[in-house]
C-alpha positions in Angstrom: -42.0 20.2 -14.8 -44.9 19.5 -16.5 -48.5 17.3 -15.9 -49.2 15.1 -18.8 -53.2 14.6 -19.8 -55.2 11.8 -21.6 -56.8 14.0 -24.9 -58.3 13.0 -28.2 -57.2 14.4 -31.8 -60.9 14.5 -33.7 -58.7 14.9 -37.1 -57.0 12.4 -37.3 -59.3 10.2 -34.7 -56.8 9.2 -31.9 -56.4 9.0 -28.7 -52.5 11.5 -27.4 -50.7 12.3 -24.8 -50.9 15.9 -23.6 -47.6 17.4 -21.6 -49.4 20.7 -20.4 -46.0 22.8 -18.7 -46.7 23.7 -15.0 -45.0 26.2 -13.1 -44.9 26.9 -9.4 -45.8 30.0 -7.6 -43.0 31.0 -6.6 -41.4 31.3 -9.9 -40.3 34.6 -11.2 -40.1 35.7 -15.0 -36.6 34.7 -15.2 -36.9 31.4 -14.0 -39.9 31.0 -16.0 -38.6 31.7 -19.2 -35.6 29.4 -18.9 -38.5 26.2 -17.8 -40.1 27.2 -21.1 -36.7 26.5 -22.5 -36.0 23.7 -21.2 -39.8 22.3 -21.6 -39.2 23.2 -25.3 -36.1 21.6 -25.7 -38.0 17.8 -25.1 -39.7 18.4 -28.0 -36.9 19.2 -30.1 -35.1 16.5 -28.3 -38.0 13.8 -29.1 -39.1 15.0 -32.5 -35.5 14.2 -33.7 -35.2 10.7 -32.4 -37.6 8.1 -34.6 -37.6 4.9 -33.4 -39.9 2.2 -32.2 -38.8 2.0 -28.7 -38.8 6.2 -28.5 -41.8 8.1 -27.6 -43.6 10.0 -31.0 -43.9 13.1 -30.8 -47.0 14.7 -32.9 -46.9 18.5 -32.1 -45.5 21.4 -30.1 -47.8 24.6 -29.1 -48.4 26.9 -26.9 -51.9 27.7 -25.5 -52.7 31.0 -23.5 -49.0 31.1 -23.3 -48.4 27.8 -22.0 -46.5 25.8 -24.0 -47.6 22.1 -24.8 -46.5 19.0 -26.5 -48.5 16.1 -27.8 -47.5 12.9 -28.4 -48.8 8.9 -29.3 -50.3 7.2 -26.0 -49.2 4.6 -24.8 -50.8 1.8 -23.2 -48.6 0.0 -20.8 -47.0 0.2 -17.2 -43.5 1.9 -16.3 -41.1 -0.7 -15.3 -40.7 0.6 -11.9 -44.6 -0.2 -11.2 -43.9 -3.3 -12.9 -41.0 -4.7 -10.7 -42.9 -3.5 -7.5 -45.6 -5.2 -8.0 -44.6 -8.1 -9.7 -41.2 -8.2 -8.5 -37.8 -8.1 -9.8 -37.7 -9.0 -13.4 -36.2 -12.5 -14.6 -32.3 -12.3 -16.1 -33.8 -12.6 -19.8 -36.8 -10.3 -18.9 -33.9 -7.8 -18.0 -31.9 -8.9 -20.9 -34.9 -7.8 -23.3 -35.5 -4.6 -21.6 -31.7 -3.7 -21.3 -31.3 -4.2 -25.1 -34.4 -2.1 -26.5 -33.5 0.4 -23.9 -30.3 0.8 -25.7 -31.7 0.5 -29.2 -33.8 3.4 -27.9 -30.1 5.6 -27.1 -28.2 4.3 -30.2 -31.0 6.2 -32.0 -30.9 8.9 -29.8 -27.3 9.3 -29.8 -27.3 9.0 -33.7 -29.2 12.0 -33.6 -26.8 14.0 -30.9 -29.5 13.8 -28.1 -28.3 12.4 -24.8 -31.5 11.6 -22.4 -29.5 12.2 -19.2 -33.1 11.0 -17.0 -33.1 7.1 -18.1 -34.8 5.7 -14.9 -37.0 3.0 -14.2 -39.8 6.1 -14.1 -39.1 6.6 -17.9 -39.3 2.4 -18.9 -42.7 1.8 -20.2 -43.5 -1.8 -20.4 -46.5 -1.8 -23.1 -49.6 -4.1 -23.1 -48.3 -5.7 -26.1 -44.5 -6.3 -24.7 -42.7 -3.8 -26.1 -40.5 -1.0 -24.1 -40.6 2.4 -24.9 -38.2 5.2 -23.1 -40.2 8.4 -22.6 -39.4 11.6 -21.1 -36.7 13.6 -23.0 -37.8 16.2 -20.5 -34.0 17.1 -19.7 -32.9 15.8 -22.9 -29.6 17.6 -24.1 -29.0 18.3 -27.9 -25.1 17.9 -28.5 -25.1 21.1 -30.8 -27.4 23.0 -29.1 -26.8 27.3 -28.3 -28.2 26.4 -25.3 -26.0 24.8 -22.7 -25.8 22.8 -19.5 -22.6 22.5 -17.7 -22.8 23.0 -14.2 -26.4 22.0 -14.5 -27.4 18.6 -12.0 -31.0 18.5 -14.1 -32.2 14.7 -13.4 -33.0 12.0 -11.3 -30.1 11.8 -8.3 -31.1 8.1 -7.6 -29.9 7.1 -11.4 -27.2 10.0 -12.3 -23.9 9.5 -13.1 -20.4 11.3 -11.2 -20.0 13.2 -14.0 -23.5 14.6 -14.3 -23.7 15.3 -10.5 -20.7 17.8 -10.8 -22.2 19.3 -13.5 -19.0 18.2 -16.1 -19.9 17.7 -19.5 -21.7 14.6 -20.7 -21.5 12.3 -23.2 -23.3 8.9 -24.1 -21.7 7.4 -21.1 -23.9 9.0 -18.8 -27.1 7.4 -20.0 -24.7 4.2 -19.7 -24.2 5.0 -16.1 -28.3 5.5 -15.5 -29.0 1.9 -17.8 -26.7 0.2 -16.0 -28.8 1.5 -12.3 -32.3 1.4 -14.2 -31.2 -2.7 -14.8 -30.0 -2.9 -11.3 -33.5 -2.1 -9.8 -34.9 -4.4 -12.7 -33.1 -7.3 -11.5 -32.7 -6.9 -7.8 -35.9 -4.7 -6.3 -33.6 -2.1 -5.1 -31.8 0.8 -6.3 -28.4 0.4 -6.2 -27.5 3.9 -4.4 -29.7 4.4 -0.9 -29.5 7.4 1.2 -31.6 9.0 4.1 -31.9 11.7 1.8 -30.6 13.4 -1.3 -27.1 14.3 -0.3 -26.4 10.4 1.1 -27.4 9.3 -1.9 -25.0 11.4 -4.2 -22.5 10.6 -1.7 -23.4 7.2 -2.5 -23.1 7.5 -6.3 -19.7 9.5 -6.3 -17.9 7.4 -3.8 -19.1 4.0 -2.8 -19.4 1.1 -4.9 -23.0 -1.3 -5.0 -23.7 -4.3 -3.4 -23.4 -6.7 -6.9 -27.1 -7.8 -8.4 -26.3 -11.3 -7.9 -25.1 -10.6 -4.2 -29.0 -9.2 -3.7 -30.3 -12.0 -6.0 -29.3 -15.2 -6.6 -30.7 -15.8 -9.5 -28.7 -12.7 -11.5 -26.4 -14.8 -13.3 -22.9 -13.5 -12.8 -22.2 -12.3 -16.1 -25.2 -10.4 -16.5 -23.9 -8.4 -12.8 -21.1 -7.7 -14.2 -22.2 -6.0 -17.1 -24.2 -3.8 -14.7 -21.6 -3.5 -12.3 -19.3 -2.0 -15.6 -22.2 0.5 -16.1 -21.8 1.7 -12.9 -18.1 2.4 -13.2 -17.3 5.6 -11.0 -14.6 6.6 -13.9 -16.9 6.7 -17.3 -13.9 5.5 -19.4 -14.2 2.1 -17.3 -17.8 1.6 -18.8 -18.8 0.8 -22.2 -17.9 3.4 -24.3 -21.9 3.3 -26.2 -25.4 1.5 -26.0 -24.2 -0.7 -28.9 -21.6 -2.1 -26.9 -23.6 -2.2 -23.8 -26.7 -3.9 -26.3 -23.7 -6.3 -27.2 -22.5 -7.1 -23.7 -26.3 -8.3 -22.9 -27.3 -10.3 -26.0 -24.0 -12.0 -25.2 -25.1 -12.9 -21.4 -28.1 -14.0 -23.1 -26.5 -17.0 -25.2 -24.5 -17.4 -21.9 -27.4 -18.3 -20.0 -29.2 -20.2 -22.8 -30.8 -23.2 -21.0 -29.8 -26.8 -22.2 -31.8 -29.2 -23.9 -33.3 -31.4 -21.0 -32.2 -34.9 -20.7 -34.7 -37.5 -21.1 -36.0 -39.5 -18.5 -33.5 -42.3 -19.2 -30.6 -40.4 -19.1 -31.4 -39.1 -15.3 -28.9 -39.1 -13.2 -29.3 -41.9 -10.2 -29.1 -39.0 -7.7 -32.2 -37.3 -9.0 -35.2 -37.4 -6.3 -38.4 -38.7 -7.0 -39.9 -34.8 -7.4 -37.3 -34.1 -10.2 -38.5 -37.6 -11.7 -41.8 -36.5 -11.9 -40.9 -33.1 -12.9 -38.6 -34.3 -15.9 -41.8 -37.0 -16.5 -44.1 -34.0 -17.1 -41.7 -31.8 -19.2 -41.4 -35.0 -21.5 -45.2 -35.2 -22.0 -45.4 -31.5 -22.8 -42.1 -31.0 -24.6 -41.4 -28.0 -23.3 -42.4 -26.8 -19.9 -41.9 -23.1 -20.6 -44.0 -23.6 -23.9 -47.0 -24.0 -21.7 -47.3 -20.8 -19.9 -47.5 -17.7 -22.0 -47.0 -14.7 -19.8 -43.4 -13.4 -19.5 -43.2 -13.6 -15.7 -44.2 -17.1 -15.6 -42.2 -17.9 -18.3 -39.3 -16.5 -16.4 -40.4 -18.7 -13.2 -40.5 -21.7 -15.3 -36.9 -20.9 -16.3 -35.5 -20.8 -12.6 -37.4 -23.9 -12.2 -35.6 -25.5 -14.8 -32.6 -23.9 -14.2 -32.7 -25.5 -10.8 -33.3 -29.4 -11.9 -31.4 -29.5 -15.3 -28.2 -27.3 -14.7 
């Protein structure tokens, strides 16, 4: 669809992102004509949406008849390259990413654009923490001349039923492929498999996924079953909009807020003389997780403690 190139605007004296369209060679002017279309339509799609945890878009060209868009770069890692090399994410890792990820659609919806490719692919995790969703490469506007029904555009791993059979989409969909893009956050794995393409849309239309705790342990339950509901074959079993979805999280959050450790001299007899020492050490520190500050050690500290104080 596109190859996207590091570039550098002398004017203004920053570094962009270049999305240069590509075609294929086998492409005739028809099918040409309605990529440029569809190419177009990201930047459309983007330059309505403002919002911290959305991709900017700067400009929109063509050059030698190749259309182009520029837009802020972003320093960072996608979350799939994230999980695979550092593994799956800790439940309030998830949490965080799950709720900007749907601060990121509110604002989109708001604005009547559905992003209908949300995918671990399209996550970016930045150097400085934040998440950004990128890609509004098959981005639909709600009022647009142009239309998509009967159209499978996307990623088949992460669409939704409805999407598949080319029906007509709502918010829901990008509820669907939230719901699978926290799945793979949490557990490692996607949550429909195939040998190829067509077992893994049979996968999505008619068989249900293994639960995130069931993969991994450590998922609390509540938190599964909010991805499980985004999952829901039937979209009017799933949240009906990001805000609801953003609510469902924050609320597994305060579920799975750790309590306050006991003090040594409130141990329990039946403690072992590791978890002694352990509850000895978090004493002199006052907070174990307090002394390590990167997020995936914070969220091994937290099973940690999870394990000896719950």
């Amino acid at each position: 669809m596109g190859t996207v190139f590091l570039a550098h605007d002398p004017v203004i004296d920053r570094d962009v992102a270049v999305k240069l369209m590509t075609f294929t060679r086998t492409m005739n002017v028809s099918e040409r004509r309605k990529y440029i279309e569809r190419f177009l339509r990201e930047a459309r799609a983007a330059g309505r949406v403002s919002h911290p945890n959305v991709v900017q878009i700067f400009d929109v060209g063509f050059y030698e008849d190749i259309p182009y868009i520029v837009m802020e770069r972003v320093r960072g890692i996608t979350l799939h390259d994230q999980v695979r090399r550092l593994g799956p994410l800790a439940p309030e890792e998830a949490v965080d990413v799950g709720v900007r990820i749907c601060d990121a659609l509110e604002a989109a919806h708001a604005s009547g654009v559905l992003h209908r490719d949300v995918k671990p692919t399209n996550v970016l995790i930045t150097s400085d923490g934040g998440v950004k969703l990128v890609d509004l490469s098959i981005a639909k506007l709600q009022d647009a001349e142009i239309t998509d029904t009967g159209e499978t555009w996307g990623s088949p791993a992460y669409m939704s039923p409805e999407q598949i059979k080319g029906d007509e989409l709502d918010a829901r969909t990008d509820i669907f492929s939230t719901g699978a893009t926290l799945y793979f956050a949490v557990t490692g794995e996607r949550p429909f498999t195939g040998a190829n393409v067509a077992e893994v849309v049979n996968a999505i239309m008619y068989r249900k996924p293994v639960p995130p705790s069931s993969r991994n342990p450590g998922v609390p339950q509540s938190l599964s079953d909010v991805i499980l509901r985004c999952m829901e074959k039937d979209r009017d079993n799933r949240f009906d909009d990001a805000g609801a979805l953003k609510r469902a999280l924050l609320a597994c959050a305060e579920r799975k807020r750790l309590p306050t450790p006991a003090r040594l001299s409130e141990a329990p007899e039946y403690l072992d003389s590791f978890s002694r020492t352990w509850m000895i050490f978090t004493e002199k520190t006052s907070s174990l997780r307090r002394t390590l500050k990167e997020p995936r050690k914070r969220g091994l500290m937290r099973r940690i403690v999870d394990y000896f104080f719950s």
